[in-house]
VOPAGU-2260 file (C-alpha; in pm, 1 decimal, decimal comma):
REM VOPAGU-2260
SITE   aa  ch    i         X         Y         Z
SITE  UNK   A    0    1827,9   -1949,9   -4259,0
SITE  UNK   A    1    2031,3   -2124,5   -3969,8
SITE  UNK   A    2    2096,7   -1795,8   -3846,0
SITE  UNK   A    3    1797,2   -1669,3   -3814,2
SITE  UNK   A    4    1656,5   -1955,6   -3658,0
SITE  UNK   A    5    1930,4   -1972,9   -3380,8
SITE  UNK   A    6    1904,2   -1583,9   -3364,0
SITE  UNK   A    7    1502,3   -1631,5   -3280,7
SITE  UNK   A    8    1574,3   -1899,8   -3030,4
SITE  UNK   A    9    1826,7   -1693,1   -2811,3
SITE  UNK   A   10    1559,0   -1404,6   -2855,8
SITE  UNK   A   11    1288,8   -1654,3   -2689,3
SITE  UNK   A   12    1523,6   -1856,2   -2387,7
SITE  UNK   A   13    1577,5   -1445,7   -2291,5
SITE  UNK   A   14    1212,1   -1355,5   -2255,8
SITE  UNK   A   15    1166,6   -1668,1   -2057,9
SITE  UNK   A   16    1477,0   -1655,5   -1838,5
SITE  UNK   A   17    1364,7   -1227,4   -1761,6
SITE  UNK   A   18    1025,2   -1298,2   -1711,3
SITE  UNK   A   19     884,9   -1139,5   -1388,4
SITE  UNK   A   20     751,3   -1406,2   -1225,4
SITE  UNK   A   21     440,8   -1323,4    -981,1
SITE  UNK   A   22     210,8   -1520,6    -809,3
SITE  UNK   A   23    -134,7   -1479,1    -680,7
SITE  UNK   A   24    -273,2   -1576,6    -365,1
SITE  UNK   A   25    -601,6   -1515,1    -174,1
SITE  UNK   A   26    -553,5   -1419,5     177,0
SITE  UNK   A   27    -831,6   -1634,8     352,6
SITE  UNK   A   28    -881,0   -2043,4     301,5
SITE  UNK   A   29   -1254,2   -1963,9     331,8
SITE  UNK   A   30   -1536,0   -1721,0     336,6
SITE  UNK   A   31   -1382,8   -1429,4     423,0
SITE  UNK   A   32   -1435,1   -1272,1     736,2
SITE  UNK   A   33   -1749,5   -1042,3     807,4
SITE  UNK   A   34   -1859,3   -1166,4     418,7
SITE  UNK   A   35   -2275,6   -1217,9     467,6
SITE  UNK   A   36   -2353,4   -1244,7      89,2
SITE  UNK   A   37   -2020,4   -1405,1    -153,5
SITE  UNK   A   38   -1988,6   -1181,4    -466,8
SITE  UNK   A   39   -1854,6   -1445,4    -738,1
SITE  UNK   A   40   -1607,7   -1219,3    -949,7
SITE  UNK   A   41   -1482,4    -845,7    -947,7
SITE  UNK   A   42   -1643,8    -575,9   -1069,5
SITE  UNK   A   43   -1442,9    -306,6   -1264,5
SITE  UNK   A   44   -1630,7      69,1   -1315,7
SITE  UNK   A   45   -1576,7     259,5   -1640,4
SITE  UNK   A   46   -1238,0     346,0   -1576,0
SITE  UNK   A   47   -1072,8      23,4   -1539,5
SITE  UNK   A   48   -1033,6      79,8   -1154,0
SITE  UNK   A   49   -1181,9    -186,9    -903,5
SITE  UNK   A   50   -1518,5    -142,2    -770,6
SITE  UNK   A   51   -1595,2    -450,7    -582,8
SITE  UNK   A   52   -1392,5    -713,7    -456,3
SITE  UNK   A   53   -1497,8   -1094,4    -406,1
SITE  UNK   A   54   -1202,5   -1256,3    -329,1
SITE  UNK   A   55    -951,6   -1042,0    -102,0
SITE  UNK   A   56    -563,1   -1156,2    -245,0
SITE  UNK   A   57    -213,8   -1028,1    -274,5
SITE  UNK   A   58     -40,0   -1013,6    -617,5
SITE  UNK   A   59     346,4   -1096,3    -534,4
SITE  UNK   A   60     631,4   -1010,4    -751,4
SITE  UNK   A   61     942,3   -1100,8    -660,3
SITE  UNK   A   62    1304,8   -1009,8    -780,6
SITE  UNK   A   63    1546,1   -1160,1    -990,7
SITE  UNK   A   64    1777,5   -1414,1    -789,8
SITE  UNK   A   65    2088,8   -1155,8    -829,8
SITE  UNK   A   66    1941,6    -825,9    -652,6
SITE  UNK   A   67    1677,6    -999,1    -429,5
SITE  UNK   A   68    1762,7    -751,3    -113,8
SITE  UNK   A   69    1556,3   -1040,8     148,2
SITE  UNK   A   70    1321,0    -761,3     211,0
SITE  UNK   A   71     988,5    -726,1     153,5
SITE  UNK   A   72     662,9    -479,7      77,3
SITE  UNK   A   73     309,1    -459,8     144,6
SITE  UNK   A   74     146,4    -201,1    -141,4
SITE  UNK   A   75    -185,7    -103,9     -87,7
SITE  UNK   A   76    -367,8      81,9    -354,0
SITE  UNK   A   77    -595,9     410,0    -303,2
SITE  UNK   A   78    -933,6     479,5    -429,0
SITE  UNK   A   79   -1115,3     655,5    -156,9
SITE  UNK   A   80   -1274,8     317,9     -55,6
SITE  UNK   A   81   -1505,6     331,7    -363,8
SITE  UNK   A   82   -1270,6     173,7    -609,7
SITE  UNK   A   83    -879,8      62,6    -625,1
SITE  UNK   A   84    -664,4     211,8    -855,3
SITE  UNK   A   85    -473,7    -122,4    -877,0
SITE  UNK   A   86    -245,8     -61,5   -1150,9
SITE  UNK   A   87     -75,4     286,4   -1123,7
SITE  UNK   A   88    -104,4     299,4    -759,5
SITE  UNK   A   89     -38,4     -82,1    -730,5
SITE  UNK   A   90     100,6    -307,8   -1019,5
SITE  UNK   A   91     319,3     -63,8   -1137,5
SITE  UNK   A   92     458,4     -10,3    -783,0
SITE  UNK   A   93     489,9    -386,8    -749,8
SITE  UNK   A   94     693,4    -333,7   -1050,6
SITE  UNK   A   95     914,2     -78,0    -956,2
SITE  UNK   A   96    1036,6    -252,3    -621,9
SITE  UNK   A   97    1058,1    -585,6    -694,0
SITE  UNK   A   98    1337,4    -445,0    -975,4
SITE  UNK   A   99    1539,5    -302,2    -686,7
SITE  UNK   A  100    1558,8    -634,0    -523,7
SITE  UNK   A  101    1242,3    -652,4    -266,6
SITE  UNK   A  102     935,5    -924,0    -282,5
SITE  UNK   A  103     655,6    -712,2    -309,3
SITE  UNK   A  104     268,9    -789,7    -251,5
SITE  UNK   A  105      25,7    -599,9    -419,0
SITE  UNK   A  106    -323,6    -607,4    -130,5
SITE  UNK   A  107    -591,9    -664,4    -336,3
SITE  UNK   A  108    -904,2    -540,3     -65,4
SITE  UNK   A  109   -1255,9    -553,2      10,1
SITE  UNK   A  110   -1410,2    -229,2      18,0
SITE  UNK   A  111   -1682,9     -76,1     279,5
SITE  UNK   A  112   -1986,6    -198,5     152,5
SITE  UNK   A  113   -2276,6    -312,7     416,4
SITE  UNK   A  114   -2459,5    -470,4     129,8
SITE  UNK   A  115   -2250,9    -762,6     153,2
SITE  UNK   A  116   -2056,1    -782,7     480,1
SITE  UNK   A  117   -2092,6    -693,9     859,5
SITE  UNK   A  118   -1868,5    -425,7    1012,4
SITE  UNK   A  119   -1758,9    -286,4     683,9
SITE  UNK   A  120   -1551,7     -30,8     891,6
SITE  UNK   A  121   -1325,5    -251,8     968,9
SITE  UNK   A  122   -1324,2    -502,5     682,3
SITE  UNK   A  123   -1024,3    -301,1     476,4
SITE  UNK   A  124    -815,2    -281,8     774,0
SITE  UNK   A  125    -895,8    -702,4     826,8
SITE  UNK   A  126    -782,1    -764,3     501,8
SITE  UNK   A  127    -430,6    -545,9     559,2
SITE  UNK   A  128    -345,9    -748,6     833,9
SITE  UNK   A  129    -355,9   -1042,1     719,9
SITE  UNK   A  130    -164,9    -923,1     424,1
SITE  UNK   A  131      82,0    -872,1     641,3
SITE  UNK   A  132      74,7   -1205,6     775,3
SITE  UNK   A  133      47,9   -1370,8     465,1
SITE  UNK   A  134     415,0   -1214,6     364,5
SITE  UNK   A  135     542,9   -1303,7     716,9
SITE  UNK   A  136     469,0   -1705,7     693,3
SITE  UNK   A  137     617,9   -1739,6     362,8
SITE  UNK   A  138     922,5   -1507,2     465,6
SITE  UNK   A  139    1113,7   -1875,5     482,5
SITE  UNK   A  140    1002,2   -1965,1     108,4
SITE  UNK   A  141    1075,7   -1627,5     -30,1
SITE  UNK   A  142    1391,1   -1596,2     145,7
SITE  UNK   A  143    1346,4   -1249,0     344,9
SITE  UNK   A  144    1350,7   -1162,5     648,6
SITE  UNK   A  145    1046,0   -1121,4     845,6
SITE  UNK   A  146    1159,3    -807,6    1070,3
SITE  UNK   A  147    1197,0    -631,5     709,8
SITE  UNK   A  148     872,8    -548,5     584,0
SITE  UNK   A  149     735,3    -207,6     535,5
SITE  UNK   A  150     432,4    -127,7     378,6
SITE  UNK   A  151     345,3     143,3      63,5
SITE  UNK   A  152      26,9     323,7      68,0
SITE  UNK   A  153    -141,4     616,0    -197,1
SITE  UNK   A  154    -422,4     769,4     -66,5
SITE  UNK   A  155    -699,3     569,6     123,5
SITE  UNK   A  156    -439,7     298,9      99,8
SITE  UNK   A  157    -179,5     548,8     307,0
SITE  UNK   A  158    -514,2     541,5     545,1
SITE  UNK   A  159    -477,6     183,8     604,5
SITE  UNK   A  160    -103,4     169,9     564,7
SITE  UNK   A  161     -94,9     437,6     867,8
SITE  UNK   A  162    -381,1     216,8    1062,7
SITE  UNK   A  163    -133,5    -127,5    1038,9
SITE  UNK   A  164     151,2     141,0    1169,8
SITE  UNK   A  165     -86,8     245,9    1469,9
SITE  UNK   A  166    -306,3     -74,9    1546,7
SITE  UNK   A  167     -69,2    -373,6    1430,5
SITE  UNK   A  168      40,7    -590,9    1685,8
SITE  UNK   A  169     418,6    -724,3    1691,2
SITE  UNK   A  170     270,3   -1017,0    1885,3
SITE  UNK   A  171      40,2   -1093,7    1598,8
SITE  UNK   A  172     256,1   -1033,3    1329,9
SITE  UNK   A  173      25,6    -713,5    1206,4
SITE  UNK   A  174     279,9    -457,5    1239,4
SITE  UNK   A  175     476,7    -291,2    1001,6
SITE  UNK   A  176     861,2    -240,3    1008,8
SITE  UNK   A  177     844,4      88,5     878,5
SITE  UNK   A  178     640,1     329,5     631,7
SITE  UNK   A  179     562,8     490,9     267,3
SITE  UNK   A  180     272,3     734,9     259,9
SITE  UNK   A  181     221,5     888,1     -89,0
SITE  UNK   A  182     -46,1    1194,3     -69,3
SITE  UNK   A  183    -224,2     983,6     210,5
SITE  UNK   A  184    -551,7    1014,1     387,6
SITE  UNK   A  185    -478,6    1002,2     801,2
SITE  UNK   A  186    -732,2    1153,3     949,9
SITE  UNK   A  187   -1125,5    1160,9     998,5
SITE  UNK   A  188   -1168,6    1441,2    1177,4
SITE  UNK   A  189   -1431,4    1643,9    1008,9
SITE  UNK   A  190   -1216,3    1933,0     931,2
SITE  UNK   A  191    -921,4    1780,9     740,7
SITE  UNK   A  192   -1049,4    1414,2     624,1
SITE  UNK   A  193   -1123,1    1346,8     290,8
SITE  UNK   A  194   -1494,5    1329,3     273,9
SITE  UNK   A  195   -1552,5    1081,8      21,1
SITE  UNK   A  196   -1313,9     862,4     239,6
SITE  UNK   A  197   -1454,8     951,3     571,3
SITE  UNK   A  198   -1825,3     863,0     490,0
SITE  UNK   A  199   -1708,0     556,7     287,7
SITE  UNK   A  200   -1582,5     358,3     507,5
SITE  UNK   A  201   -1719,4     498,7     850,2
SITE  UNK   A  202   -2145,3     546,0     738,4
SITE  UNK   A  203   -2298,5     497,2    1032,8
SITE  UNK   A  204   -2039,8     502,4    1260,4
SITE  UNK   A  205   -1949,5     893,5    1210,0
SITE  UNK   A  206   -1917,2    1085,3    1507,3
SITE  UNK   A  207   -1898,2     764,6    1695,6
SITE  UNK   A  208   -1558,2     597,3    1861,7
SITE  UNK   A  209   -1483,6     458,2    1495,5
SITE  UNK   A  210   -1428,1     817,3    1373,3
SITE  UNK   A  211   -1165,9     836,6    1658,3
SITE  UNK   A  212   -1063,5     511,7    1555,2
SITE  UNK   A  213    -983,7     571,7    1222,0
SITE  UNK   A  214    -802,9     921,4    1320,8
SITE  UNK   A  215    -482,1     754,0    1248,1
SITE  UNK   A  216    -282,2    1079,0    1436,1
SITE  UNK   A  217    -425,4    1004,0    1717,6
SITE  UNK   A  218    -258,4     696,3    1789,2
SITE  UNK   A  219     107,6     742,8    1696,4
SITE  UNK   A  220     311,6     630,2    2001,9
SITE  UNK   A  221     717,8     559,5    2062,3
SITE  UNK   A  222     649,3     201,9    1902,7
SITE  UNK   A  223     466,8     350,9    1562,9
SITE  UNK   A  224     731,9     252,3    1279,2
SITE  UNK   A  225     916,0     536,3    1080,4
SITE  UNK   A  226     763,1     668,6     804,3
SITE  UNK   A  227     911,4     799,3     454,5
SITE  UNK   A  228     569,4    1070,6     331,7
SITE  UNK   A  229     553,2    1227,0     -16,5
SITE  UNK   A  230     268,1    1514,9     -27,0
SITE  UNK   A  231     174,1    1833,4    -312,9
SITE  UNK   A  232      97,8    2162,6    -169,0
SITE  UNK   A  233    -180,1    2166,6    -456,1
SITE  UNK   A  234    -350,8    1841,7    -344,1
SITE  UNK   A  235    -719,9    1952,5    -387,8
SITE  UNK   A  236    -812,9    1559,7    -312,5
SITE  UNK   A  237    -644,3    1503,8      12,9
SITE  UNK   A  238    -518,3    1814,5     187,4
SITE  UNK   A  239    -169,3    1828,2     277,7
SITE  UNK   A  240    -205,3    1857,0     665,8
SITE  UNK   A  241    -254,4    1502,0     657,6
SITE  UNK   A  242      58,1    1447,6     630,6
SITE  UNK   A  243     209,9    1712,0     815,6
SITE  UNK   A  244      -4,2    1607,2    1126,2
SITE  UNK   A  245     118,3    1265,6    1092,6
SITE  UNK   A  246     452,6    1360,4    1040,8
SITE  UNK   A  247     471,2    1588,6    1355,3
SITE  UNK   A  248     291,1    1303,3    1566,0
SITE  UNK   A  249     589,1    1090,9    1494,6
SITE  UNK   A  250     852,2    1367,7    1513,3
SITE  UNK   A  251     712,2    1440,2    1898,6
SITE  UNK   A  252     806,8    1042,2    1975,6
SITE  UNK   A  253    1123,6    1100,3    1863,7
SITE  UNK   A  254    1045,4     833,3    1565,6
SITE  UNK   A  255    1252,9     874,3    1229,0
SITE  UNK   A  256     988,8    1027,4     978,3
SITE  UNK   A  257    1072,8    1186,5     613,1
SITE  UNK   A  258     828,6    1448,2     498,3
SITE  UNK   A  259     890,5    1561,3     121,2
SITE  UNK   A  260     615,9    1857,6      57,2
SITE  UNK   A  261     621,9    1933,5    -361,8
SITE  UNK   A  262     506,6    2266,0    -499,0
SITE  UNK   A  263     279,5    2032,0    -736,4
SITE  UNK   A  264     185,6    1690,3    -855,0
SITE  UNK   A  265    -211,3    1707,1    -756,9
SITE  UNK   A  266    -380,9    1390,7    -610,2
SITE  UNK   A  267    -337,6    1030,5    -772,7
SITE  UNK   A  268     -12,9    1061,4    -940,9
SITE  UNK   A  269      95,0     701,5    -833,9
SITE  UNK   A  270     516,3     676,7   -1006,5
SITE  UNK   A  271     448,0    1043,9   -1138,7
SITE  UNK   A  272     573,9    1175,5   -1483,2
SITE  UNK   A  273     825,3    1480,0   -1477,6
SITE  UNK   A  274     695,4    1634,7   -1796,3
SITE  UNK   A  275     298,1    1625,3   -1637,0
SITE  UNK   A  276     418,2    1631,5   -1255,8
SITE  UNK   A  277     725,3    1786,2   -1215,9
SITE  UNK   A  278     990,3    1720,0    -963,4
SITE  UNK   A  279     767,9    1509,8    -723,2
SITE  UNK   A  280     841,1    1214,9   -1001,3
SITE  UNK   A  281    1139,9    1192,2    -852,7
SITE  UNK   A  282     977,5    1052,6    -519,9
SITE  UNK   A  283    1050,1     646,3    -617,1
SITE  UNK   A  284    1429,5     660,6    -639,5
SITE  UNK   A  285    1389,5     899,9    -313,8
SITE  UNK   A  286    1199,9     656,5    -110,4
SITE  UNK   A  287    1506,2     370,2    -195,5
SITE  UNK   A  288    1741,7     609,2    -120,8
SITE  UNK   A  289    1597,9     638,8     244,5
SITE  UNK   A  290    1518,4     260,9     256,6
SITE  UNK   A  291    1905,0     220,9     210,4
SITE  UNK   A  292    1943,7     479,1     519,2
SITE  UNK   A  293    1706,6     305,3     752,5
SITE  UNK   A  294    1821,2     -42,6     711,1
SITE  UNK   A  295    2180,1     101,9     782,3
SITE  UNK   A  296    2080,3      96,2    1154,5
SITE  UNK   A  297    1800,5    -146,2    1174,0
């Protein structure tokens, strides 16, 4: 009986002392901005995924002690800017890094909606900065360093990871260090955007300097960050010239960029599965692989 008892003991002080430990914290002291009617909670649609947002946060994980790298990520979930897919495309990915060594911050944010905020075509992009800020004041308290922080996108959140790369400012902290873009959304030009995406978050502003705005291809200059991009050829969701646009915009600045273009994997695949996606599962260990590379000369 002594046995067992010291035997369940050890068994408990090691699920404590390997315990992930995350924290969650809301990205603005008070209403947030452009907000003209507060919702009071989430709302979640039949699938689990997030449909509305009432309190834009970031969901941290951090490493264990011994691999903590002092770098850290910004990963925004996709959802076409109807919904977040928050777990596969975000809590799992928080997951993921955070076990190779980085502090990683899961964006939590408000989606275009003029039923309950001003401007709503810029509120997602609003929220992503100050993300990004958010991980840049603590960098002290969670001991990395603030010129290390790169931000993961999937989809519409590759829209607004792609926007902090083009409109973030250095001088207010905004920008990111460098790039992941998994099967994102870059442009809004009529002919390539995803539509669902395009209408969502522009409305009334399509055809107007917002559309041009929101091109994210358009704006890639000799200071946009490098960028690590993961695409399928059979993406019927978001089609693959997104990428390749983006990735030749960079590639004519003479800025680092990785394009890997997979015979298949669809749309939404988040960490993929081998036996349903094939080789494009193999993107997470690719994108540390090239992590390791960049930091080698930055």
């Amino acid at each position: 009986m002594k046995a067992i008892i010291v035997v369940s003991i050890l068994i408990g002080y090691s699920t404590i002392c390997f315990a992930q430990r995350t924290e969650t914290i809301r990205l603005w002291d008070r209403k947030a901005p452009f907000t003209t009617i507060q919702v009071e909670e989430d709302i979640y649609n039949e699938r689990n995924y997030v449909q509305t947002v009432a309190h834009p946060e970031v969901t941290v994980y951090f490493p264990n002690e011994n691999t903590a790298n002092g770098r850290a990520l910004l990963v925004i979930p996709g959802g076409g800017y109807a919904n977040l897919a928050f777990n596969h495309e975000g809590n799992h990915i928080g997951k993921f890094y955070s076990e190779h060594g980085y502090v990683v911050a899961v964006l939590k944010y408000r989606l275009p909606d003029p039923s309950y905020m001003d401007e709503p075509w810029i509120v997602p992009l609003t929220d992503a900065q100050q993300a990004i800020k958010v991980i840049r004041r603590n960098a002290e308290n969670w001991k990395i360093d603030p010129e290390k922080v790169g931000v993961v996108g999937f989809s519409a959140g590759g829209h607004l990871a792609s926007s902090l790369a083009v409109h973030g400012s250095k001088e207010e902290g905004t920008h990111p260090n460098f790039n992941i873009l998994i099967y994102p959304v870059i442009t809004m030009d009529d002919g390539l955007a995803h539509q669902g995406s395009r209408t969502r978050l522009l409305r009334s502003k399509l055809g107007s300097e917002w559309e041009v705005f929101h091109s994210n291809e358009k704006h890639v200059n000799a200071s946009t960050p490098p960028a690590f991009m993961v695409h399928s050829w059979d993406d019927q969701s978001v089609v693959v010239e997104n990428s390749i646009i983006y990735a030749k915009a960079l590639a004519s600045h003479g800025t680092k960029v990785e394009l890997h273009l997979f015979e298949k994997g669809g749309h939404g695949f988040g960490m993929g599965k081998a036996d349903v996606h094939g080789t494009v599962a193999q993107w997470p260990k690719l994108s540390l692989a090239w992590m390791e590379e960049f930091f080698k000369t930055n």
